[in-house]
C-alpha positions as CSV (number, residue, x, y, z in Angstrom):
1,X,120.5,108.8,137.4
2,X,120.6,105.0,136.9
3,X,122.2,104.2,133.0
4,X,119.2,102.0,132.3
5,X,117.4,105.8,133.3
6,X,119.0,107.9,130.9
7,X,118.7,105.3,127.9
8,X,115.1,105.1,128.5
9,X,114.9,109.3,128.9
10,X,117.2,109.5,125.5
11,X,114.4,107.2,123.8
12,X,111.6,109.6,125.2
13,X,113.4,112.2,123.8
14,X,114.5,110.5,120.0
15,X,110.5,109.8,120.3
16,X,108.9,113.1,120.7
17,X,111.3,114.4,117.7
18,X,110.6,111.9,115.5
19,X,106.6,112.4,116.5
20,X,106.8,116.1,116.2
21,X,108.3,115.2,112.5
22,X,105.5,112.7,112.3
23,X,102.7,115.2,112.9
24,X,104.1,117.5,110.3
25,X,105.0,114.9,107.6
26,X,101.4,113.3,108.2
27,X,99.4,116.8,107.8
28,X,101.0,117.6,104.7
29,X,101.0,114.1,103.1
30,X,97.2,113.7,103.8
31,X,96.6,117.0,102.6
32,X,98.8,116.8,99.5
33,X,97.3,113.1,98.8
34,X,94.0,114.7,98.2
35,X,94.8,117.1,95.7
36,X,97.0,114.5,93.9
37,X,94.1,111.9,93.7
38,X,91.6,114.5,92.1
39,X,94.5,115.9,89.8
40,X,95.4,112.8,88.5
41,X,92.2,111.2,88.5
42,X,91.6,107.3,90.0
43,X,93.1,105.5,87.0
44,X,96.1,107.2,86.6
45,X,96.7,107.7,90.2
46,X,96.3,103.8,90.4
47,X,99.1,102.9,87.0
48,X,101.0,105.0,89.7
49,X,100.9,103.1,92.3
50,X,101.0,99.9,90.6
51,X,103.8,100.5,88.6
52,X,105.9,102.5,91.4
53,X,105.2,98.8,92.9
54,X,107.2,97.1,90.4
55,X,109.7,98.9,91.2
56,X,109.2,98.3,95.2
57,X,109.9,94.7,93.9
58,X,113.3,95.2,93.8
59,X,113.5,96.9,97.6
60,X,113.8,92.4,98.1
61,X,117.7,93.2,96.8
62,X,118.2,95.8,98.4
63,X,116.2,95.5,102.3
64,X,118.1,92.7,103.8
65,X,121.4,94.4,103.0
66,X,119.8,97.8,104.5
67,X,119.1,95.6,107.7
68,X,122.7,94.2,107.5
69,X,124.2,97.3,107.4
70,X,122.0,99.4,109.8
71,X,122.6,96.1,112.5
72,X,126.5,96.4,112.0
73,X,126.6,99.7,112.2
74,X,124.7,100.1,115.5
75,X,126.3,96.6,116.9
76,X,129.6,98.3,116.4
77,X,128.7,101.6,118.3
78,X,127.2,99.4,121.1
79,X,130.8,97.3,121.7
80,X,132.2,101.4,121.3
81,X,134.6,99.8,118.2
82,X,135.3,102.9,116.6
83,X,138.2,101.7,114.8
84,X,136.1,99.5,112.2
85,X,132.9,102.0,111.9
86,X,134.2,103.8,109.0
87,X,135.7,100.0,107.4
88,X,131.9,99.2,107.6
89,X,130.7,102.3,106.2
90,X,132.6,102.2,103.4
91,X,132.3,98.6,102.6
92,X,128.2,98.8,103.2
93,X,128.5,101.9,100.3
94,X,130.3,100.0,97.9
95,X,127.6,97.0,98.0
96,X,125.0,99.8,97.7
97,X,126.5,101.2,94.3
98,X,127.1,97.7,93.0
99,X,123.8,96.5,94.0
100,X,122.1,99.6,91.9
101,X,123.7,98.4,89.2
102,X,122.4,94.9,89.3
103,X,118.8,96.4,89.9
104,X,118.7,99.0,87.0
105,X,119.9,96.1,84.8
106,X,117.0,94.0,86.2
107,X,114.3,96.7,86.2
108,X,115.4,97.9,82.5
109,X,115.1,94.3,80.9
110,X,112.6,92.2,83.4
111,X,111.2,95.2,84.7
112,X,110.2,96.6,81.1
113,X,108.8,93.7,80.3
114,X,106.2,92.7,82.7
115,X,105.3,96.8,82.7
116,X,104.3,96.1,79.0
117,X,103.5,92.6,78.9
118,X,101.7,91.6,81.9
119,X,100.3,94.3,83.6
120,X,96.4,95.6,83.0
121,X,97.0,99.3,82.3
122,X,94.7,101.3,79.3
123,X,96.5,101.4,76.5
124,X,96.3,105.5,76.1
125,X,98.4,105.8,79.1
126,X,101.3,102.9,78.6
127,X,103.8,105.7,77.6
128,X,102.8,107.2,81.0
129,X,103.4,104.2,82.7
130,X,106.8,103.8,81.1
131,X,107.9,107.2,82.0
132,X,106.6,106.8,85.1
133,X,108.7,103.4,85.5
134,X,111.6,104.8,84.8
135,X,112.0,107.9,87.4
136,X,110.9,105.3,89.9
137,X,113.8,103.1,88.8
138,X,116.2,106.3,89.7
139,X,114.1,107.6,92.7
140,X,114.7,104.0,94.1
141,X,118.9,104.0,93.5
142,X,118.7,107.3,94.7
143,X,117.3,106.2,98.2
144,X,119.3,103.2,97.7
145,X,122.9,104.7,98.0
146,X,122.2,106.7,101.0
147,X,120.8,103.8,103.0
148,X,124.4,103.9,104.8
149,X,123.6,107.3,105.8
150,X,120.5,106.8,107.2
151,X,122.1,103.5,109.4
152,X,124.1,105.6,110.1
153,X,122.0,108.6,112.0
154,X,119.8,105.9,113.4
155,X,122.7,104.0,115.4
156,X,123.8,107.4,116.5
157,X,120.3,107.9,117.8
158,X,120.6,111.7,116.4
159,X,116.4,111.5,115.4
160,X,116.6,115.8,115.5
161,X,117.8,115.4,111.8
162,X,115.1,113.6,111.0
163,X,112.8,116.4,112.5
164,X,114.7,119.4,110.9
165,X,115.0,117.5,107.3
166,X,111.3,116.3,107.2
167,X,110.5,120.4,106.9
168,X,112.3,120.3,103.2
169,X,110.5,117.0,102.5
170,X,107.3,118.7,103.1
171,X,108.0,121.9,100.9
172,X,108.9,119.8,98.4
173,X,105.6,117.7,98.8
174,X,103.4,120.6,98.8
175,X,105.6,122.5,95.6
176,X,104.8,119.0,94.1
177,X,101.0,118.7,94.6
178,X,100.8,122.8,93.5
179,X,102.8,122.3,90.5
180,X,100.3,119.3,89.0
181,X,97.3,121.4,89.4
182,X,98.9,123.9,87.6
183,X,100.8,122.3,85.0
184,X,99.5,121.6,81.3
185,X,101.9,119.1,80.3
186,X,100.6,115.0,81.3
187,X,100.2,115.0,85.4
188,X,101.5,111.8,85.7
189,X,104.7,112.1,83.9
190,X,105.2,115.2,85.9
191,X,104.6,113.7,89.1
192,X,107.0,110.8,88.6
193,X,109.6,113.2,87.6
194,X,108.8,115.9,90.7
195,X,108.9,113.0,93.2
196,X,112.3,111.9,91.8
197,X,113.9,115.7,92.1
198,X,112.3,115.8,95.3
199,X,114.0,112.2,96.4
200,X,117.3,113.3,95.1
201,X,117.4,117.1,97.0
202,X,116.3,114.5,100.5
203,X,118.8,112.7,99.9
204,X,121.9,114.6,99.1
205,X,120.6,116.3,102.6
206,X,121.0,113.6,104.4
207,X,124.3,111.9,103.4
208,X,125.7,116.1,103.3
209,X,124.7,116.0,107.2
210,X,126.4,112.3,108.2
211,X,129.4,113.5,106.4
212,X,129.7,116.5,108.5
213,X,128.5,115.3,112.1
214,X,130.1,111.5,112.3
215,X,133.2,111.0,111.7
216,X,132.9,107.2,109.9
217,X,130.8,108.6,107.1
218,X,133.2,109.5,104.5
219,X,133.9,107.2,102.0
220,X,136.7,105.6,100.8
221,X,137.1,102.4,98.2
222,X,137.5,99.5,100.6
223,X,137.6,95.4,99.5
224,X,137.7,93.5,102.7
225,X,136.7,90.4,102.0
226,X,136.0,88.9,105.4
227,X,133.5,91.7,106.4
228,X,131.9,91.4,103.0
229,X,131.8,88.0,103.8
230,X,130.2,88.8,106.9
231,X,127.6,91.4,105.6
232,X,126.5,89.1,102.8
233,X,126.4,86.3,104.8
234,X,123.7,88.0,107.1
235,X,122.2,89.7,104.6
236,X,122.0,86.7,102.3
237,X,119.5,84.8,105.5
238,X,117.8,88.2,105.5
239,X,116.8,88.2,102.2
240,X,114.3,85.7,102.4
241,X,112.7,88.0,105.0
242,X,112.9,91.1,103.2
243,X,111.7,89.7,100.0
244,X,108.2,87.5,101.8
245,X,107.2,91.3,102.9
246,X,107.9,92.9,99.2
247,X,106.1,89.7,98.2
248,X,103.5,90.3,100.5
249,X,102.6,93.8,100.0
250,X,103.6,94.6,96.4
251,X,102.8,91.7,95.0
252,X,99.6,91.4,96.5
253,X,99.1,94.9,94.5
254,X,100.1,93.3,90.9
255,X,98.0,90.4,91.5
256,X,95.0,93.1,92.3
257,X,95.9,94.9,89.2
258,X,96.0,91.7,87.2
259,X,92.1,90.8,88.5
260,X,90.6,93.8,89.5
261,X,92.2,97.2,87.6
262,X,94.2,100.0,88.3
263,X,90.9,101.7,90.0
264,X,91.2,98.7,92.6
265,X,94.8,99.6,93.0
266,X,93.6,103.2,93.7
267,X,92.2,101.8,96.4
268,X,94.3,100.2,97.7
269,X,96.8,102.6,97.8
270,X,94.8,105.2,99.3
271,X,94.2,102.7,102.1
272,X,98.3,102.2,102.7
273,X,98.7,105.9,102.5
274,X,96.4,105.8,105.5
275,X,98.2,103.2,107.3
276,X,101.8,105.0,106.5
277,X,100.4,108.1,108.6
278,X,99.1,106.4,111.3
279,X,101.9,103.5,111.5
280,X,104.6,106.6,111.4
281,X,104.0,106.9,115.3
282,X,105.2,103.1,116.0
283,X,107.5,103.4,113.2
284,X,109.0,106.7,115.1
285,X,108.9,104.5,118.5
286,X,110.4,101.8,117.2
287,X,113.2,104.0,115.4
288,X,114.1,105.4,118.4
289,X,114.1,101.6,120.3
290,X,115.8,99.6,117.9
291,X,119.4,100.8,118.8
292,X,119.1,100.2,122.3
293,X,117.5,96.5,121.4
294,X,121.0,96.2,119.6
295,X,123.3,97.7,121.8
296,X,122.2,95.8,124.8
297,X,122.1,92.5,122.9
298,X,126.0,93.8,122.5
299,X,126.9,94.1,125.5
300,X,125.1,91.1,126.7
301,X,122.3,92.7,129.0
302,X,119.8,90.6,128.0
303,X,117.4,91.0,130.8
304,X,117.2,94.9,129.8
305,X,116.9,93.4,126.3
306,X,113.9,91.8,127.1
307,X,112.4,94.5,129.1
308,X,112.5,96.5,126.0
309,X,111.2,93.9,123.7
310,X,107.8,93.1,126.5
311,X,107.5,96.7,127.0
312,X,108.1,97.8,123.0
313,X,105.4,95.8,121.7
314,X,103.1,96.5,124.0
315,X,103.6,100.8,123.2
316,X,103.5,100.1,120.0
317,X,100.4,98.6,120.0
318,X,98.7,101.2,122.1
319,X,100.0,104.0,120.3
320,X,98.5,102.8,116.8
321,X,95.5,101.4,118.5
322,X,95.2,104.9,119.7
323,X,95.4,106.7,116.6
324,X,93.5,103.5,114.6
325,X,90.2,103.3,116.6
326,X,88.3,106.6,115.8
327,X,89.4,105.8,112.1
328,X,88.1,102.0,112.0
329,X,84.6,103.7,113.2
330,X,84.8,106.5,111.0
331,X,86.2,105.1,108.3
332,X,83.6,106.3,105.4
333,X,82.8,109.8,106.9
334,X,86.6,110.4,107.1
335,X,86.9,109.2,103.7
336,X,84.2,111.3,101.9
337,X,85.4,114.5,104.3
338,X,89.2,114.2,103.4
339,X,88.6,113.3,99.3
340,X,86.1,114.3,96.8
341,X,86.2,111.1,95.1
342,X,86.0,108.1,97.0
343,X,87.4,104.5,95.2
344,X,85.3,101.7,95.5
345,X,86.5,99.2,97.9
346,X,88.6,102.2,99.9
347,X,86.8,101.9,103.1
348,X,87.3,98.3,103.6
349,X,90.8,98.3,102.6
350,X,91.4,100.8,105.1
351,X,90.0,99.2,107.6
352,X,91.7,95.7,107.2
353,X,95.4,97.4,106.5
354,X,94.7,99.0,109.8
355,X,93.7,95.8,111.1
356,X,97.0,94.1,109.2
357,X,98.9,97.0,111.2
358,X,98.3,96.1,114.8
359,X,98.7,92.5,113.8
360,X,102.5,93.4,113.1
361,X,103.2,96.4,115.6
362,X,103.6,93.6,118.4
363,X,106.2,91.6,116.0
364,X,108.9,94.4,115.8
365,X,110.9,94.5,118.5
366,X,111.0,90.7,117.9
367,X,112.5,91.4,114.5
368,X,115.3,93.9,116.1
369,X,116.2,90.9,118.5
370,X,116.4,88.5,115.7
371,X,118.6,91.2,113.8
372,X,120.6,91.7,116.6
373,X,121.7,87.9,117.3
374,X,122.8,87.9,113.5
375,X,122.1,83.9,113.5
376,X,119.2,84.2,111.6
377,X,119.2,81.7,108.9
378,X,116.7,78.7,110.4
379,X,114.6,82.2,112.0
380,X,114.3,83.7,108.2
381,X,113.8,80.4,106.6
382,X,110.5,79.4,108.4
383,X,109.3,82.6,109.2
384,X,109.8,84.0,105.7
385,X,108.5,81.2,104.0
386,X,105.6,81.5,106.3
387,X,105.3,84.8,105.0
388,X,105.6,83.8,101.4
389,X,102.5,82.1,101.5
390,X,100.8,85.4,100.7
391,X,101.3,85.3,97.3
392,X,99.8,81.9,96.0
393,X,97.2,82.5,98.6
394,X,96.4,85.6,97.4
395,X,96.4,85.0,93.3
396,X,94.5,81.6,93.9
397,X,91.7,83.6,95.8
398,X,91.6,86.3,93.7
399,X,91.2,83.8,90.2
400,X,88.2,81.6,92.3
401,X,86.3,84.8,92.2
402,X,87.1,86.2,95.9
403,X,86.7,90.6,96.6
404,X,90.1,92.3,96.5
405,X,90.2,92.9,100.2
406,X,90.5,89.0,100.9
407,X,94.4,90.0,99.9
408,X,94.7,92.1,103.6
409,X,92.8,89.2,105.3
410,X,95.1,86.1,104.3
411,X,98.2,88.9,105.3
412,X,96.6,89.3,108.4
413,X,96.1,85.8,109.1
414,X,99.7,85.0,108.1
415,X,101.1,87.7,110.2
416,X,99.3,85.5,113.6
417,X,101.1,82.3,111.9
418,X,104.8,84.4,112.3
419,X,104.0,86.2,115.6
420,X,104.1,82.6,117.0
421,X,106.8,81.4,114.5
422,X,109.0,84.1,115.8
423,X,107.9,83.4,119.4
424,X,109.1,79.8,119.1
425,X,112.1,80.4,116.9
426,X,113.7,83.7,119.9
427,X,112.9,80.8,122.4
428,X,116.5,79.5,121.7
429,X,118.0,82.4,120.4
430,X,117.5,85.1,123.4
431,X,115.8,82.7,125.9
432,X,112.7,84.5,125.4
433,X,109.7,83.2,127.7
434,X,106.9,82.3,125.4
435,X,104.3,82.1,128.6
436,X,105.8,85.4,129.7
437,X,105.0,87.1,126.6
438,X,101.5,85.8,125.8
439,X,101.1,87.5,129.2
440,X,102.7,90.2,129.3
441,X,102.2,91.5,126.0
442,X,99.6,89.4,124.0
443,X,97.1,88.3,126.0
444,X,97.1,92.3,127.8
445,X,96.8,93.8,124.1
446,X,93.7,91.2,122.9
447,X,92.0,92.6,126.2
448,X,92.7,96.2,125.8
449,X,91.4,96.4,122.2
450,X,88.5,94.7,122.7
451,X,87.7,96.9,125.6
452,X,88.6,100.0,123.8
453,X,86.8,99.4,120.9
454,X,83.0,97.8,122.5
455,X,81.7,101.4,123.4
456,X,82.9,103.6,119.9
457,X,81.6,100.6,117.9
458,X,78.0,100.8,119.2
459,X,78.2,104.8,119.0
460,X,78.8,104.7,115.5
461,X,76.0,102.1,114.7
462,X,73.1,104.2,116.4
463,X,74.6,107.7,115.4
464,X,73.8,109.7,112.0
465,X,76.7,110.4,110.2
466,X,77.9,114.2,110.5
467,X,80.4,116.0,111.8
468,X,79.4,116.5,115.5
469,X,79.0,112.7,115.6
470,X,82.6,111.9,113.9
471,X,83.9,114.1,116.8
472,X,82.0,112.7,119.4
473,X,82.8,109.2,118.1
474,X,86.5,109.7,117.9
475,X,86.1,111.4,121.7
476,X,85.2,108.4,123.1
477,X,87.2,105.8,120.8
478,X,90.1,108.1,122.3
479,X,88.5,108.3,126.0
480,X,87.9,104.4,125.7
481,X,91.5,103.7,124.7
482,X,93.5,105.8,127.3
483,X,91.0,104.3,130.2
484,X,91.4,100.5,129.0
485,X,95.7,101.0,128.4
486,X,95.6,102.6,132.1
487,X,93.5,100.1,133.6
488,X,93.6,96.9,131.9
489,X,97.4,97.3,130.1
490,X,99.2,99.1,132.7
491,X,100.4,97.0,135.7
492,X,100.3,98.5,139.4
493,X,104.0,99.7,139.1
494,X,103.6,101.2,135.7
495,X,100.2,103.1,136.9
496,X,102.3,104.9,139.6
497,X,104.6,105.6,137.5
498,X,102.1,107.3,135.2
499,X,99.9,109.2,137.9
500,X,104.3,110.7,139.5
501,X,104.4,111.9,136.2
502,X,101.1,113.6,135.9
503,X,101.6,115.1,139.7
504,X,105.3,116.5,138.5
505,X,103.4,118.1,135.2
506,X,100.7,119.6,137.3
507,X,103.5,121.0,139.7
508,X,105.3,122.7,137.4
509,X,101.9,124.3,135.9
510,X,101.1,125.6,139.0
511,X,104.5,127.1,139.4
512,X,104.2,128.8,136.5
């Protein structure tokens, strides 16, 4: 076996783990997200969301150094430089605990604030809203800390603890959602607090399993100034990145809250719970790619690099465009049959973050390249403040009178603008071809969708709404899909690669 072969079977594998975890995680949090909603009620399940945003405000500190230490990390294991894993381990901690420092100060002063200030929350529930602000301040250091961890089993490319960890997540999930029904003291306050035992109990898990399985993960006080240097350095550039998406996404929710209500933001959050569980499956992919993006930019196979890169975006796009279809044509149906109260604005905000979603799936593996290169200041300073054009965008809409889903429109144009930003800008730093991937991956995903999605679109305009026709609708959204990705996105070499594959299944059935 070729060792371009067994990478490629070890992604397989890291994928069908991480999608088995996927599938679990996904059933529970769509069931638990219904009981939640009618628990809580619309307006208190939107201060929830809203305020947990605020919080999310401050991932901006804390994301580029995640994507710092994760690419060091993995770029290490790639050159096989064992000696300085545990130097960067320890070092990436020690930025972790000081940088939760510098957030709680900022989240208890700034934070507190805007919470009470600014925001458009009822006044009966602003003590909720504080309490709730406050175990999403320690849920959020919490997941901070054991971001080196998590690097950490990524560049390892061990995904089964993931999948064996994700079974405790969902107890704890479904313990959470019973225990609100149940309980007679304020829901909300509750629920902050259960998600932040819950967060803790995940996360000691997961630092408790690096510690025993690699041997870099333990901890020990280290000031080396020229790899702090380093770290900062790349995470510095990064941050522009990581804080245009917080910008984009949570502040897009304050600026709804500010215009529209919480009841808008219930919406809208019920819409990006959606997304999470589909997006998981190109999330999962990508998990299991973005290593071997790294470790080949390491060792300077950058033909393989590219392979992956062509042949990443275009799986990612299928796979959610698999999963997204019979839901863009179901969209209300699957809305009134999975909740018993149904948001106003839910169904088109569903739809366009689905929309939003495919937009960006093709943009990832470009983003690991970028990472991987670690010269990314001129990439993160036009495509970030590309992407920081949300914001104004957004508010100045939203105050000429606009509907609440133009937010998820101007991100989805903006996300076009930084697909061909980042196109332009990897030109020069991986000799990407441009005309090679409008072809290959662009121009060959336009096509498919559109195919896939004529037939299921017309179905659902001429069919009554029930649940025969949601399942006949989502057949052929399905059926349409898998015909237009074999016929139209495959090419002649990856279409007898697909039918070998089929033939050895079918062998080994009849065996049997």
């Amino acid at each position: 076996m070729t060792k371009n072969s067994s990478i490629n079977k070890r992604i397989a594998q890291n994928t069908l783990l991480l999608y088995l975890r996927m599938l679990f995680l996904m059933a529970v949090s769509l069931y638990t997200s219904r009981i939640v909603l009618n628990a809580l009620g619309v307006e208190d399940f939107g201060i929830y969301n809203v305020v947990g945003g605020i919080v999310a405000m401050f991932n901006v500190l804390s994301g580029s150094l995640s994507a710092a230490i994760s690419r060091f990390i993995t770029y290490e294991l790639g050159k096989g430089n064992q000696n300085s894993l545990n130097k960067i381990f320890s070092s990436a901690v020690t930025i972790q605990l000081g940088l939760s420092g510098i957030i709680i100060l900022l989240a208890e002063t700034l934070g507190i604030w805007f919470l009470n200030v600014k925001m458009n929350i009822p006044e009966t529930r602003m003590e909720a809203a504080n309490w709730v602000f406050q175990f999403s301040i320690l849920t959020f250091v919490i997941s901070l800390i054991s971001v080196p961890y998590n690097a950490s089993i990524i560049a390892h490319e061990k995904m089964s603890a993931f999948a064996y960890i994700s079974i405790l997540e969902a107890i704890g999930k479904l313990s959470i959602a019973y225990l609100i029904v149940i309980s007679p003291i304020d829901k909300l306050i509750l629920y902050a607090i259960l998600m932040c035992v819950v967060a803790f109990i995940i996360r000691f898990t997961y630092g408790n399993y690096c510690k025993r399985h690699f041997i870099e993960c333990s901890y020990h006080f280290i000031w080396d100034k020229q790899l702090l240097r380093q770290m900062f350095s790349f995470a510095g550039w990064n941050f522009i990145g990581a804080s245009s998406a917080i910008l984009r996404d949570q502040g897009g929710n304050i600026v709804i809250n500010l215009f529209c209500g919480p009841a808008v933001n219930a919406a809208r959050g019920i819409a990006f719970q959606v997304n999470n569980a589909v997006n998981q499956f190109v999330v999962n992919f990508m998990t299991a790619l973005n290593p071997q993006i790294t470790k080949s930019y390491a060792v300077g196979d950058k033909e393989y690099m590219l392979t992956l890169i062509y042949q990443g975006a275009r799986l990612s796009f299928y796979m959610l465009l698999l999963l997204s279809l019979p839901i863009l044509v179901n969209t209300h149906y699957i809305l009134e049959l999975w909740l018993k109260t149904v948001p106003e604005h839910t169904a088109f905000f569903v739809q366009l973050v689905l929309i939003f979603a495919l937009s960006e799936s093709i943009s990832q593996p470009l983003i690991t390249a970028m990472l991987a290169t670690g010269k990314i200041r001129n990439y993160q300073i036009i495509v970030g403040g590309l992407q920081m054009l949300n914001l104004p965008i957004s508010y100045i809409l939203l105050r000429l009178g606009f509907f609440p889903e133009s937010v998820i429109i101007v991100a989805i144009c903006i996300s076009q603008c930084c697909l061909a930003a980042r196109l332009i800008m990897l030109r020069g730093m991986i000799s990407i071809s441009i005309r090679n991937y409008l072809q290959k991956v662009y121009f060959n995903i336009i096509t498919v969708g559109i195919a896939a999605f004529i037939l299921p679109f017309i179905s659902a305009q001429y069919i009554t709404e029930s649940f025969i026709s949601f399942i006949v609708i989502s057949l052929i959204a399905v059926i349409c899909t898998i015909i237009s990705i074999y016929f139209i996105g495959c090419n002649h070499q990856e279409r007898l690669f697909i039918l070998q594959k089929l033939s050895t299944i079918k062998a080994k059935i009849n065996n049997k």
